[in-house]
C-alpha positions as CSV (number, residue, x, y, z in Angstrom):
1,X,20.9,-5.7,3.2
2,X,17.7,-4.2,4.0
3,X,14.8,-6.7,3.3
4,X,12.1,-5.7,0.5
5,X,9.1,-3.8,1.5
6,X,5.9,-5.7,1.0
7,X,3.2,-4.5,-1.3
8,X,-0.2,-6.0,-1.6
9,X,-2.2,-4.8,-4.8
10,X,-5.7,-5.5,-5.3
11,X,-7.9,-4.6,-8.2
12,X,-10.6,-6.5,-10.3
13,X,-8.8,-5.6,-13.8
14,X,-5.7,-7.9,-14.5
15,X,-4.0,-5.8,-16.7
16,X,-3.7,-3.3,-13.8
17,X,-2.6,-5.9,-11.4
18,X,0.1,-6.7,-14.0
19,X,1.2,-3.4,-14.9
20,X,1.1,-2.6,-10.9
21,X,3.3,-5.8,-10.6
22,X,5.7,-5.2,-12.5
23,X,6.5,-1.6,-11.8
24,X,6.8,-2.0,-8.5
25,X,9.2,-5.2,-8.8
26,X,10.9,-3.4,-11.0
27,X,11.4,-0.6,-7.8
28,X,12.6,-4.2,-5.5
29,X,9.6,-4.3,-3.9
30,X,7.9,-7.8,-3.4
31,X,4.3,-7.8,-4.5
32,X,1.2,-9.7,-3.2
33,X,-1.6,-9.5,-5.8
34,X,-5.5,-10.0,-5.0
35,X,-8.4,-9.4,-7.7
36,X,-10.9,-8.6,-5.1
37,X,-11.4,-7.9,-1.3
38,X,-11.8,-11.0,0.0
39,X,-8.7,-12.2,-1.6
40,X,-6.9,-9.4,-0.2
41,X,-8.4,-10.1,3.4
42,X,-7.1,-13.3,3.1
43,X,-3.4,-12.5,2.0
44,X,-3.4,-10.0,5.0
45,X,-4.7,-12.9,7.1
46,X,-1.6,-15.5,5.6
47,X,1.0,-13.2,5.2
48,X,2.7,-11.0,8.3
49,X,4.5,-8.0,7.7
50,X,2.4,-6.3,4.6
51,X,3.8,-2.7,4.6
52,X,1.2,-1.4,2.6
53,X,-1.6,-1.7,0.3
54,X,-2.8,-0.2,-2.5
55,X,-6.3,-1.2,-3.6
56,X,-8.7,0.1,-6.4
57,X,-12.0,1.8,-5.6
58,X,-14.8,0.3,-7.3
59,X,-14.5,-3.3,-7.5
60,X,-17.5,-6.2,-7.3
61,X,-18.9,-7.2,-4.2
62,X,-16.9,-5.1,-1.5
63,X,-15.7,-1.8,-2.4
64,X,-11.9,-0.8,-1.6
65,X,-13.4,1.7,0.9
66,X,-15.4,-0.8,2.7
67,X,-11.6,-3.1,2.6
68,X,-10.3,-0.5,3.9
69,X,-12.9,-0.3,6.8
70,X,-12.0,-3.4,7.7
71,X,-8.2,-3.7,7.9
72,X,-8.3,-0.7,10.3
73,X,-10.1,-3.0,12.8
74,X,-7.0,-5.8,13.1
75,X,-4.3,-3.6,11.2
76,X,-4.9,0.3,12.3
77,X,-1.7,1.4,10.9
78,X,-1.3,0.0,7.5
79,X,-0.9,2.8,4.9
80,X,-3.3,2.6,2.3
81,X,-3.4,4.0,-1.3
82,X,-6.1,4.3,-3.2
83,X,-6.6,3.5,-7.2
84,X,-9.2,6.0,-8.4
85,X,-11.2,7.1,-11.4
86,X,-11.9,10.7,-12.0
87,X,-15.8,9.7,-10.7
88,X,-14.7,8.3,-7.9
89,X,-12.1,10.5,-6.5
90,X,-14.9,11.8,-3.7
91,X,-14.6,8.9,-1.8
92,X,-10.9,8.2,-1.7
93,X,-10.9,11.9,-0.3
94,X,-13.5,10.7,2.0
95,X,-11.2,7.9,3.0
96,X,-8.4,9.8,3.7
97,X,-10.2,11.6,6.1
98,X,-10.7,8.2,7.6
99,X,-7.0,7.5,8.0
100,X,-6.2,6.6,4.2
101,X,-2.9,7.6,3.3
102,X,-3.1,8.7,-0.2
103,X,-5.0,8.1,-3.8
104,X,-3.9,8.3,-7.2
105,X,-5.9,8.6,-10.3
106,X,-6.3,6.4,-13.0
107,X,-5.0,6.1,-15.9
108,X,-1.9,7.0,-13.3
109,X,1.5,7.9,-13.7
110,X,4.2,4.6,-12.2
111,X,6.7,7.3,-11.0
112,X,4.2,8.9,-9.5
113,X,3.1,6.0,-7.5
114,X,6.0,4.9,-6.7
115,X,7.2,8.2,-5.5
116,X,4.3,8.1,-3.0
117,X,5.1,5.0,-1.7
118,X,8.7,5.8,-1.4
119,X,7.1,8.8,1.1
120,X,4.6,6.4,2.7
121,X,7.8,3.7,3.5
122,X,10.1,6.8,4.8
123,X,7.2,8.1,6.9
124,X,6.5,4.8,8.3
125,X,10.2,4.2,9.3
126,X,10.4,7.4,11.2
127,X,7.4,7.2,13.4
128,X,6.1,10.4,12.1
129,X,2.6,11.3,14.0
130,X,2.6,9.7,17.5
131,X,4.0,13.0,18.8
132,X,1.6,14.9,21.7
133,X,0.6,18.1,20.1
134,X,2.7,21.1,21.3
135,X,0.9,24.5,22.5
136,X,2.7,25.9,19.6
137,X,4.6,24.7,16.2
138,X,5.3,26.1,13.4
139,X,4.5,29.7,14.0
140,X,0.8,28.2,14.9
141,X,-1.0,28.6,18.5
142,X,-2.7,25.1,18.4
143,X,-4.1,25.2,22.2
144,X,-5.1,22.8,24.0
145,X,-8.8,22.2,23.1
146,X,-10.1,18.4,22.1
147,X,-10.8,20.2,18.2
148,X,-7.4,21.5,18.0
149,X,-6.2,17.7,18.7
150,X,-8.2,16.8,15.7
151,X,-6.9,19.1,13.6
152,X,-3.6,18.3,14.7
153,X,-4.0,14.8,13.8
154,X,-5.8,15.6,10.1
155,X,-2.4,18.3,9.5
156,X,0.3,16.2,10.6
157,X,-1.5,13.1,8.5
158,X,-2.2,15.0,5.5
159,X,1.0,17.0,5.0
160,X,2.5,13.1,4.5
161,X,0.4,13.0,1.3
162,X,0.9,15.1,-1.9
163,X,-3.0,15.6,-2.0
164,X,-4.1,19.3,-2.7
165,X,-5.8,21.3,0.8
166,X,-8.1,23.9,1.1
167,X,-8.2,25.8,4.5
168,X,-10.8,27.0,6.4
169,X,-12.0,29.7,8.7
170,X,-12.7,33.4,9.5
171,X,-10.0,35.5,9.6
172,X,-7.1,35.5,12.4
173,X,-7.1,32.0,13.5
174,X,-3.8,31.0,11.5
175,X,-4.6,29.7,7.9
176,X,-1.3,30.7,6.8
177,X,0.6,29.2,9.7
178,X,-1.6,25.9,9.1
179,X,-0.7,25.8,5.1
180,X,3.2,26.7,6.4
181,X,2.8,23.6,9.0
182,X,1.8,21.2,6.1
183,X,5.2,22.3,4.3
184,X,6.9,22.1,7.1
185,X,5.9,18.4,7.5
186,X,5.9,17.1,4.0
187,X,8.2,15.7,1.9
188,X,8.7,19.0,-0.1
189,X,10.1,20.7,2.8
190,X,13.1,21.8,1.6
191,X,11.6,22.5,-2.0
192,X,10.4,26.1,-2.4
193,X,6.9,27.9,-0.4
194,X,5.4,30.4,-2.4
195,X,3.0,32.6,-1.0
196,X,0.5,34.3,-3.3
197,X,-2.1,37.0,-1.6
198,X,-4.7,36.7,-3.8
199,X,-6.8,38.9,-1.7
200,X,-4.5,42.2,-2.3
201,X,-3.5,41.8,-5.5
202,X,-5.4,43.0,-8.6
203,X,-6.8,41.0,-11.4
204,X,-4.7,42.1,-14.0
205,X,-1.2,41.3,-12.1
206,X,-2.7,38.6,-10.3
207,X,-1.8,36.4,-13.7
208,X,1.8,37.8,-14.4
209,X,2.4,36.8,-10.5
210,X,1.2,33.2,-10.9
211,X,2.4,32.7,-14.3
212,X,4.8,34.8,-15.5
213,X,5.4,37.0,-18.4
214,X,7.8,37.7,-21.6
215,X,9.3,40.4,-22.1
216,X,7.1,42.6,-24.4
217,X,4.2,40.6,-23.3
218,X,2.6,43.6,-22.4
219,X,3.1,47.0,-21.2
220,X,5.8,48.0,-18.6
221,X,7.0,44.2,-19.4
222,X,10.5,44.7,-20.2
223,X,12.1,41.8,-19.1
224,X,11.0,38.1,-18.4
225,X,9.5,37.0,-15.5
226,X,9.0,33.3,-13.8
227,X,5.7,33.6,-12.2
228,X,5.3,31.8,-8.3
229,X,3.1,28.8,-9.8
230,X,6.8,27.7,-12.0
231,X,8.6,29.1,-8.8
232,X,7.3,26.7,-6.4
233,X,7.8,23.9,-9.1
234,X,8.7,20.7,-6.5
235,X,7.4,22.6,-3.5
236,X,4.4,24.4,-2.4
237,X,2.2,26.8,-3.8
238,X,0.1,28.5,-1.1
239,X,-2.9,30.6,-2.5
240,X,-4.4,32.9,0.4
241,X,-7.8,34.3,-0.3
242,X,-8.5,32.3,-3.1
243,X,-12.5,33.3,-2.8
244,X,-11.5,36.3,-4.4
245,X,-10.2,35.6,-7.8
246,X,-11.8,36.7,-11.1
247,X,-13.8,34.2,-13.3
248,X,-10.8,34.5,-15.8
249,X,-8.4,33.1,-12.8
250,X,-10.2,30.9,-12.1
251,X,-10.1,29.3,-15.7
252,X,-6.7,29.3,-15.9
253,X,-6.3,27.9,-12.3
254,X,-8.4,25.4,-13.4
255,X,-6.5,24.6,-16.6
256,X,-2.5,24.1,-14.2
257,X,-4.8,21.9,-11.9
258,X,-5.8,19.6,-14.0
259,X,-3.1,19.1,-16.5
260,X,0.3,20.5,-14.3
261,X,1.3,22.8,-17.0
262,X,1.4,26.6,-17.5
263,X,1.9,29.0,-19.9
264,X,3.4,32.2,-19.5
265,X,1.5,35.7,-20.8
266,X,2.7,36.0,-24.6
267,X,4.5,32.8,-24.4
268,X,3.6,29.7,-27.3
269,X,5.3,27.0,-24.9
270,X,4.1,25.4,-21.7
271,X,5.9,23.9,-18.5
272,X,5.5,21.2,-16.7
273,X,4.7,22.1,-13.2
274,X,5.4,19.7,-10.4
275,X,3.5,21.8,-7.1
276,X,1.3,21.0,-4.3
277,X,-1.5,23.4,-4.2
278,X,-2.5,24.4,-0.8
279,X,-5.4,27.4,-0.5
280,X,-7.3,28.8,2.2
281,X,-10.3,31.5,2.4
282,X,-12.6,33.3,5.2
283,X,-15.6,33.7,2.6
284,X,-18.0,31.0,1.9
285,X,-16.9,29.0,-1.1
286,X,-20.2,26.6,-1.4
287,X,-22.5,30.2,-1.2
288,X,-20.2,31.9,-3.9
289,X,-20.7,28.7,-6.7
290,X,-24.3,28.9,-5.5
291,X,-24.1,32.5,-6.6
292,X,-22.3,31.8,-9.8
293,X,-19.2,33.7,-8.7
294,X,-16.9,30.6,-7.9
295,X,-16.7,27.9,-10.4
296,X,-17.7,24.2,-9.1
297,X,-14.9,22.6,-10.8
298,X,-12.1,24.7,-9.2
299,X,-14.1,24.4,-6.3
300,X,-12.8,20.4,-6.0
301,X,-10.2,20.8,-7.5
302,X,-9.0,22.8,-4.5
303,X,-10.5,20.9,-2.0
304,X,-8.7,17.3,-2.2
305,X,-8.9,17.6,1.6
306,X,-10.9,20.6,3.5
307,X,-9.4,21.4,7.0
308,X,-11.8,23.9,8.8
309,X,-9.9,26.0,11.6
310,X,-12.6,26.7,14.3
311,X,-13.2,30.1,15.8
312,X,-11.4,31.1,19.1
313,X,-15.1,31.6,20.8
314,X,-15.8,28.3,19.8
315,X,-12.8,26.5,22.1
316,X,-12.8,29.2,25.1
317,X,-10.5,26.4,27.1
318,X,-7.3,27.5,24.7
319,X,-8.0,31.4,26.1
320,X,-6.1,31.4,29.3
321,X,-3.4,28.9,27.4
322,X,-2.7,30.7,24.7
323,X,-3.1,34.3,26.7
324,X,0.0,32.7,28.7
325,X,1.4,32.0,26.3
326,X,1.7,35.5,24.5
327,X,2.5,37.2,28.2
328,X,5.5,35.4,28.8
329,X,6.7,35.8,25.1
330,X,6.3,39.3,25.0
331,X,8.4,39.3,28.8
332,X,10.9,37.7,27.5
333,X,11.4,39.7,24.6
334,X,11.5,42.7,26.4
335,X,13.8,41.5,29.4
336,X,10.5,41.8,31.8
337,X,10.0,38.8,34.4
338,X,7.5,36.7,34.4
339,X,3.6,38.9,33.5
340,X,0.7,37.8,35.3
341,X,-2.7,38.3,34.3
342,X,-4.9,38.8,37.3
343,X,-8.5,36.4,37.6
344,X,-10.7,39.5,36.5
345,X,-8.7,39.7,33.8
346,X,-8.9,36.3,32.9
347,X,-13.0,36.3,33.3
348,X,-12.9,39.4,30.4
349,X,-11.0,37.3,28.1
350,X,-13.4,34.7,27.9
351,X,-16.2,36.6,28.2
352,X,-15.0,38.6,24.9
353,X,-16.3,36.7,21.9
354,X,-12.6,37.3,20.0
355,X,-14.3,38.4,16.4
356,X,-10.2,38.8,15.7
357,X,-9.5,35.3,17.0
358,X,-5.9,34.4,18.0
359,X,-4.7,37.4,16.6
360,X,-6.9,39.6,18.5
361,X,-6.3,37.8,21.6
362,X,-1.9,38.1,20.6
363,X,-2.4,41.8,19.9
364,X,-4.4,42.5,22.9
365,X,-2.0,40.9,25.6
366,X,0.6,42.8,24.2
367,X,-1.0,45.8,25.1
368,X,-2.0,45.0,28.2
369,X,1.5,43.9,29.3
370,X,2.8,47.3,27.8
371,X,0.1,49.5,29.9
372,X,0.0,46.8,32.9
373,X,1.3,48.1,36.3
374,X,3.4,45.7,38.5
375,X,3.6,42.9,36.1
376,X,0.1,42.1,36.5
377,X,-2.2,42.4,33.6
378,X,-5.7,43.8,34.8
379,X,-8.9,44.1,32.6
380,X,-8.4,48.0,32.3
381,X,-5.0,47.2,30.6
382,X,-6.5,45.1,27.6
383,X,-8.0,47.8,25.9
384,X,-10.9,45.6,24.7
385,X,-13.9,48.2,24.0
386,X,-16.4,46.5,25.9
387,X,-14.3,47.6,29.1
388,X,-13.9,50.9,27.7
389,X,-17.4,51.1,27.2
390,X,-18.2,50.5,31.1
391,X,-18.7,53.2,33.7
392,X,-17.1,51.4,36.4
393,X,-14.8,48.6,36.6
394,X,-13.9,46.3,39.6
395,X,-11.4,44.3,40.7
396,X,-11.5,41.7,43.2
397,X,-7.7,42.1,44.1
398,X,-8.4,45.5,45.2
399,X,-11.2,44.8,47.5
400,X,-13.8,45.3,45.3
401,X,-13.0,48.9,45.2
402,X,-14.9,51.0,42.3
403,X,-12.7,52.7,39.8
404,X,-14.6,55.6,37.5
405,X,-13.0,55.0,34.4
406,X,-12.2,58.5,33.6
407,X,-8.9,58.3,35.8
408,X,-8.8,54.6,34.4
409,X,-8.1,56.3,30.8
410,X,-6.1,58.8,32.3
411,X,-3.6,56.4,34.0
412,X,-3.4,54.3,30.6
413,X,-2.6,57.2,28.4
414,X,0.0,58.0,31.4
415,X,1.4,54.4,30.9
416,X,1.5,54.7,27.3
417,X,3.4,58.2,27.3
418,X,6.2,56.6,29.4
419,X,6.6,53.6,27.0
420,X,6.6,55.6,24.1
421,X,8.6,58.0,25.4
422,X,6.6,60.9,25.4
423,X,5.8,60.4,21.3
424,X,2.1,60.9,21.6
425,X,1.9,59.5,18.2
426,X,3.4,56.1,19.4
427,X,1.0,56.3,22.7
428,X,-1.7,56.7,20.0
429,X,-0.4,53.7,18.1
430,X,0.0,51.4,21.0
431,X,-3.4,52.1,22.8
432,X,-5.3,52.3,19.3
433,X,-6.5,55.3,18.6
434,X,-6.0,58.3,16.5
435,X,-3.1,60.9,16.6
436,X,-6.4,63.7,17.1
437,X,-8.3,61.8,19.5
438,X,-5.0,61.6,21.4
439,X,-4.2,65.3,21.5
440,X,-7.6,65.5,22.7
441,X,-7.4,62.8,25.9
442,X,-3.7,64.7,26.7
443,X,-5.7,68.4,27.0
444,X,-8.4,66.7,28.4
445,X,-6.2,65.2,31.6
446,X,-4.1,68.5,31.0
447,X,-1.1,65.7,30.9
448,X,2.2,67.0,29.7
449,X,3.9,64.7,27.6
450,X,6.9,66.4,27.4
451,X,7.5,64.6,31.3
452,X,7.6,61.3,30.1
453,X,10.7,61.8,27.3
């Protein structure tokens, strides 16, 4: 028989300490109880083998953050939940970011609790989070850079939580594959993963999406409809763009967040939502409430932990990685051996400041290894416009001989012909211009594409 886990409590209020007791006795665990740190110190001190604690806030004398603080130093990987009022949820956020594991609200819900530390004793046992980080997971280039290794760490150690995250960073560097990689790694991972684009779609379907409709609600509705908040209920709800919903929305958001329920449009009754809220934007949330256009409240609501994806420009040592990376993928999709990219290529790509971030850099190795000659990527093949914008380009693996870029552009509309087969409007799409301005370059090099079919 497996022995009981070991919980040590510790608040100032007896009540709670009694309640707490017998709840989780009542889920076989054995409880240690403390009314303040020191006591708690000193449990942890007599007793070996504590699996976790869970320890209130605000209490005299030291503060469960500053307890926390401490234990780190002799016990770095005891999980730690957090007791918190409404006032004071701030700094169990801010302790989570620390290495806490988790924080519940008071007055809190016992099933609740107990489901997180269920999750906190299954993610213990399986040595979740020691793991190196991986050039890629999930769909996500992570790179190789020491900020990526942060971020790693802060992903992998908040998808074990059920706290709500907001992401991050301009666009292209992966806020979708990083909300995807928290699902991946929680508990809800095989629960549903909703997706709403909250960027693309208009106000007024924006709320039949999230929550639903009846039929006859409105207009056009002539059947019911479950909307993705209800569809995601035990899962994940991912909210892209969320910068760029409508004051109403944003009330209504608002409203799920703090209560779990929803209502659908023309409906009396509300459900009972069970979803983890992840959202991420590119515009600057803590301008937009200074503004008046984004509502404070949602605004930490949202943000139970912030994860802040930094630019490509700003870790230039996961370039050449992650270029690599994207060669040899594309080569082995297409049956091509291995693609090198030659040194003065390599010198563009970090000199380019990536204002599309990784999935600039994606898109433009995959052209370069479509228009490259001899499996070797060269600058003139990555069709990034400051190159186009030079007279001349060099290479040192040619001796340093001058190219004029005129028969540059003619050999790379050349290359482009024969992998599209001639279909100059496939040429066009691949080197990135128009269908026009590619007529034009074709009677300009009097090029007949008809050769290349």
């Amino acid at each position: 028989m497996t022995a009981a886990h070991k919980i040590l409590i510790v608040d100032d209020d007896p009540s709670i300490l009694e309640v707490l007791d017998a709840r989780l006795s009542a889920s076989n665990f054995k409880v240690l109880k403390a009314k303040d740190a020191a006591g708690a110190e000193q449990i942890l001190r007599d007793q070996k083998g504590v699996d976790l604690l869970v320890s209130d806030i605000k209490m005299p004398g030291k503060s469960g953050t500053e307890l926390f603080t401490d234990v780190r130093k002799s016990l770095p990987d005891l999980p730690v939940i957090f007791l918190t009022a409404y006032g004071t949820i701030p700094d169990a956020v801010d302790a989570i970011k620390l290495g806490a594991a988790d924080y519940i609200s008071k007055p809190f819900d016992g099933l609740e609790l107990i489901k997180k530390i269920n999750a906190m004793m299954a993610l213990r046992g399986s040595g979740a989070g020691t793991e190196p980080m991986p050039l890629v997971e999930s769909g996500f280039y992570w790179g190789k850079s020491a900020a990526m290794k942060h971020l790693y760490t802060m992903v992998k150690k908040v998808a074990a939580t059920q706290v709500n995250v907001l992401i991050l960073g301009e666009s292209g560097v992966g806020k979708e594959c990083i909300a995807g990689c928290i699902h991946k790694n929680s508990l809800r991972e095989k629960q549903p993963y909703m997706v709403v684009d909250c960027g693309s779609t208009p106000a007024g379907i924006l709320e039949s999406e999230l929550f639903g409709h009846l039929r006859g609600a409105f207009t056009h509705a002539v059947k019911d409809k479950i909307g993705l908040i209800e569809a995601a209920d035990l899962g994940t709800l991912f909210l892209d763009e969320i910068g760029n919903i409508s004051h109403d929305m944003q009330c209504r958001l608002l409203r799920f967040l703090e209560d779990k329920k929803i209502r659908q449009v023309g409906a009396v009754k509300e459900t009972l939502v069970d979803c983890r809220v992840i959202s991420a934007t590119n515009a600057d949330l803590a301008q937009a409430i200074e503004e008046g256009s984004f509502r404070q409240d949602l605004y930490y609501r949202l943000k139970g932990i912030t994860l802040t994806i930094p630019p490509l420009r700003d870790r230039k040592e996961d370039i050449f990685p992650l270029a690599e990376l994207f060669a040899d993928n594309y080569g082995k999709a297409h049956g091509i051996d291995r693609l090198r990219i030659s040194d003065a290529a390599v010198k563009v790509l970090h000199e380019h400041p990536w204002p599309g971030n990784v999935r600039e850099l994606k898109n433009t190795i995959e052209a370069g290894a479509v228009l490259c000659q001899n499996q070797v990527i060269e600058p003139w093949d990555l069709q990034i416009e400051s190159i186009r914008e030079n007279a001349v380009l060099t290479s040192d693996l040619h001796d340093t001989q001058a190219f004029s870029i005129k028969q540059s552009e003619k050999d790379t509309i050349i290359r482009a012909l024969k992998e599209s087969r001639g279909v100059q409007k496939d040429a066009a799409d691949l080197l990135g211009i128009s269908k026009r301005a590619m007529h034009y370059k074709v009677k300009k090099y009097d090029i007949d594409p008809t050769v290349y079919k």
